[in-house]
MARLUMKE-216664 format. One record per residue (C-alpha): residue in three letters; x, y, z. Coordinates in steps of 0.25 Angstrom, whole numbers, padded with zeros to 4 digits, always signed. Layout:
N
ALAXYZ ...
//
This chain:
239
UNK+0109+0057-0001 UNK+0105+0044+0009 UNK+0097+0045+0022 UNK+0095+0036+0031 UNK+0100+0023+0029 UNK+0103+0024+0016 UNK+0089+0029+0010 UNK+0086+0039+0003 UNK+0075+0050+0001 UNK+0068+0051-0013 UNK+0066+0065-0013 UNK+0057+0069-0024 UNK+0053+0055-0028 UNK+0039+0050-0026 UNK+0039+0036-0031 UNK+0037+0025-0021 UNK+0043+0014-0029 UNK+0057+0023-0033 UNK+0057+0028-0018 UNK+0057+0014-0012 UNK+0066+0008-0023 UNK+0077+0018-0018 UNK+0076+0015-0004 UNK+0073+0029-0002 UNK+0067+0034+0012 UNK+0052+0032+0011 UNK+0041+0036+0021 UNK+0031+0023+0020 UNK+0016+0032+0020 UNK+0009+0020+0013 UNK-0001+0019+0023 UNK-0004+0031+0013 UNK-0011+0018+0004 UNK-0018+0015+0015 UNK-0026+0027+0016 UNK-0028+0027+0001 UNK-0035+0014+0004 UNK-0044+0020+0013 UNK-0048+0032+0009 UNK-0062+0028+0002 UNK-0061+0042-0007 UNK-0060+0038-0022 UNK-0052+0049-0026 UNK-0041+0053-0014 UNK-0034+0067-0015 UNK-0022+0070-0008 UNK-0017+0084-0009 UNK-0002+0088-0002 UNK+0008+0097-0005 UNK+0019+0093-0014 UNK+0030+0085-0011 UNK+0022+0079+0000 UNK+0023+0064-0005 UNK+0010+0063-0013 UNK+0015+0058-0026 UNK+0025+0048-0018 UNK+0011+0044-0011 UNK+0004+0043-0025 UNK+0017+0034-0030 UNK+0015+0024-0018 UNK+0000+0022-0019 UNK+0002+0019-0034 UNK+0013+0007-0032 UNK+0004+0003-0020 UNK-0009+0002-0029 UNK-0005+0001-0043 UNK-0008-0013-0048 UNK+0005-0013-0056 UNK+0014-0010-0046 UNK+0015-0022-0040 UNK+0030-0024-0044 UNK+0032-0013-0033 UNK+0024-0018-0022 UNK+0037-0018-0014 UNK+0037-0004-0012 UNK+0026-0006+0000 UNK+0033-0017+0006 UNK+0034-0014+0022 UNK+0027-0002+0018 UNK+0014+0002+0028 UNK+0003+0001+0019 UNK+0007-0016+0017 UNK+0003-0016+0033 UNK-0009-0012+0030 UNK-0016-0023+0026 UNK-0023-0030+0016 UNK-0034-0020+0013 UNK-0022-0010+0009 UNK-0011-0021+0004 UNK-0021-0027-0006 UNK-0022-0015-0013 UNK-0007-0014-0017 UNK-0005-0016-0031 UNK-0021-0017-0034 UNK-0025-0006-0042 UNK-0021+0000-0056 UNK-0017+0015-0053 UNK-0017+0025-0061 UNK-0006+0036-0056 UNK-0006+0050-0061 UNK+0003+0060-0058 UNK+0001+0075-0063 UNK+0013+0081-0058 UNK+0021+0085-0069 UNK+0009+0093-0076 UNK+0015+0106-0076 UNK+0009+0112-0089 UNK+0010+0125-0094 UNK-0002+0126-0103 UNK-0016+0116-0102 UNK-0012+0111-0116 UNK+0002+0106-0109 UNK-0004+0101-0097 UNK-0015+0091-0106 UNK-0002+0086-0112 UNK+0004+0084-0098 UNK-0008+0078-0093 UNK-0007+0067-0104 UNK+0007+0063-0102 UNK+0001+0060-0087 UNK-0007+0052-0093 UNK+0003+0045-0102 UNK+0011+0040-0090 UNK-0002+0036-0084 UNK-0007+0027-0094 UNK+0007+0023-0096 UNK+0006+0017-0085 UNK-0006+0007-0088 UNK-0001+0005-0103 UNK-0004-0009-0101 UNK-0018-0006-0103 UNK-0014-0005-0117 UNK-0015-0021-0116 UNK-0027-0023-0109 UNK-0038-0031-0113 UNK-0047-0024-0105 UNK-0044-0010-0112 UNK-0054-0006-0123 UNK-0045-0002-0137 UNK-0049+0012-0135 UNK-0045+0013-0121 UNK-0031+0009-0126 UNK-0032+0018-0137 UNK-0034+0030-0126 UNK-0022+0025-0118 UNK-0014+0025-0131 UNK-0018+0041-0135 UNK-0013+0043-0119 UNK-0001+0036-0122 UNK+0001+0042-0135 UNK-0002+0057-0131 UNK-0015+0056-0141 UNK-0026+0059-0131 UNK-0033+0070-0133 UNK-0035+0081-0121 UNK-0050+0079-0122 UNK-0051+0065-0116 UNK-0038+0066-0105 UNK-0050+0068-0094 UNK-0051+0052-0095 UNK-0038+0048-0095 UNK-0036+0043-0082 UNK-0052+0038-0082 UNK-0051+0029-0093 UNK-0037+0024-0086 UNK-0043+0019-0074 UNK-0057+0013-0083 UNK-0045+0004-0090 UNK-0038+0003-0079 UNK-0049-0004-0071 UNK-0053-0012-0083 UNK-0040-0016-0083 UNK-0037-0022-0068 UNK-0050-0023-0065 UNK-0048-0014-0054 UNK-0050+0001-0052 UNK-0037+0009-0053 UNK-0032+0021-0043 UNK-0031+0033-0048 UNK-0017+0042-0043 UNK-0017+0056-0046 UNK-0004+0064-0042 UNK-0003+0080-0041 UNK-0018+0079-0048 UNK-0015+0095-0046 UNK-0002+0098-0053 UNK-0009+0102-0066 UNK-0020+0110-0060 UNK-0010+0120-0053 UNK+0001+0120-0063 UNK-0013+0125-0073 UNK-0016+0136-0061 UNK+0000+0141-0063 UNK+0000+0140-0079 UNK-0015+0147-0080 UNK-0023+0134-0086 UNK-0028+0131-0075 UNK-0044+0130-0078 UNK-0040+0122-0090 UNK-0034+0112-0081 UNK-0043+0113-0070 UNK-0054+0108-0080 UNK-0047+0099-0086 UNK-0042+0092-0073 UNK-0054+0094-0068 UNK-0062+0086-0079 UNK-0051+0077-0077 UNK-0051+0071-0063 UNK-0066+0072-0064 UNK-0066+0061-0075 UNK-0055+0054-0068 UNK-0061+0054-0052 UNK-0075+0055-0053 UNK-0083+0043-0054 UNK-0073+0036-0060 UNK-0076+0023-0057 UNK-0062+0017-0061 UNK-0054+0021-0052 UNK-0055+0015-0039 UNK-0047+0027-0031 UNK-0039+0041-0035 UNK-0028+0047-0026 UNK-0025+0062-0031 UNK-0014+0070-0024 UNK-0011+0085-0027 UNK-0009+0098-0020 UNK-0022+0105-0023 UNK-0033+0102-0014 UNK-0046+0099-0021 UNK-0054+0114-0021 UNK-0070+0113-0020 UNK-0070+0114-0037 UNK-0063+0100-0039 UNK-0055+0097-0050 UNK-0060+0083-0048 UNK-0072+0086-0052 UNK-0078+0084-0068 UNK-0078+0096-0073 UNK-0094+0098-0079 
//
């Protein structure tokens, strides 16, 4: 079905590039990046009901930032955040980012959702595979991407995972990365419903401790999710 002239609404899709690709009806909240930019917190939560536009949010700050993105730069053509200014347009495909998405973690058991939780991380490091060539890389840093790649890490060491990604990754580009985290509270409920829940919560809680705190990699973390933070933060390391 058309509306408008000719345009389309992309109902249930959250990708910036595929929505702008099919000329679909888009509502330009880039100035969105511009508050991003400005918000001197390290680590930014935003937390809002579902289906509200947060991962379509998250997809467009990822193909604003992320250093290899470039090829789709066009997507922010005649968009509000390029009339901005430099201090905000400079930053467009500047920083490696790392983008994770813990959506489809509905797991039955904890065993289930460790193995979920890897497969996260498989299309993460996917994504920076051509670390793998790096010169920069120490041998047993590309032996750790490897056991992600291969499903050979073990559960004991998946706390790192994304810490040691953004260590190479600044090696790498000589630039902190930006760390994305997208429904960082879809595991932690669906644990609460299935009865593992202080499992989980222990294990995320060691987690995103390892990956926020002084982690002196990354140069800034957006989360979104529904939960609210409560006063025992999850993004704490556990003692």
């Amino acid at each position: 079905m058309k509306y408008g002239k000719g345009r389309g609404i992309a109902i249930g899709d959250s990708d910036l590039k595929s929505i702008i690709d099919d000329n679909c009806l888009y509502i330009d909240k880039t100035e969105f990046i511009k508050h991003i930019i400005d918000c001197k917190s390290r680590v930014t939560l935003i937390t809002r009901p579902r289906r509200f536009g947060k991962t379509l949010n998250m997809s467009t700050l990822n193909y604003f930032f992320n250093i290899n993105e470039k090829e789709n730069s066009y997507l922010f053509k005649d968009k509000k955040i390029m009339k901005e200014g430099e201090e905000y347009t400079s930053k467009q495909n500047a920083y490696p980012v790392i983008y994770v998405s813990m959506n489809g973690m509905s797991s039955p058991t904890y065993e289930k959702m460790l193995y979920s939780f890897k497969e996260v991380l498989y299309e993460v490091y996917l994504k920076h595979i051509y670390l793998l060539e790096s010169k920069k890389i120490y041998e047993f840093e590309k032996e750790y991407i490897n056991d992600i790649l291969y499903s050979r890490i073990s559960d004991n060491v998946l706390e790192m995972s994304i810490r040691k990604l953004s260590e190479m990754l600044y090696r790498h580009f000589r630039r902190k990365p930006i760390l994305l985290l997208d429904e960082y509270d879809v595991p932690i409920q669906n644990a609460y419903v299935y009865g593992y829940y202080e499992e989980a919560i222990g294990f995320f809680k060691s987690f995103y401790g390892r990956t926020f705190k002084d982690n002196p990699n990354l140069e800034r973390t957006v989360i979104t999710g529904v939960s609210r933070v409560s006063k025992e933060s999850i993004f704490s390391r556990s003692k």
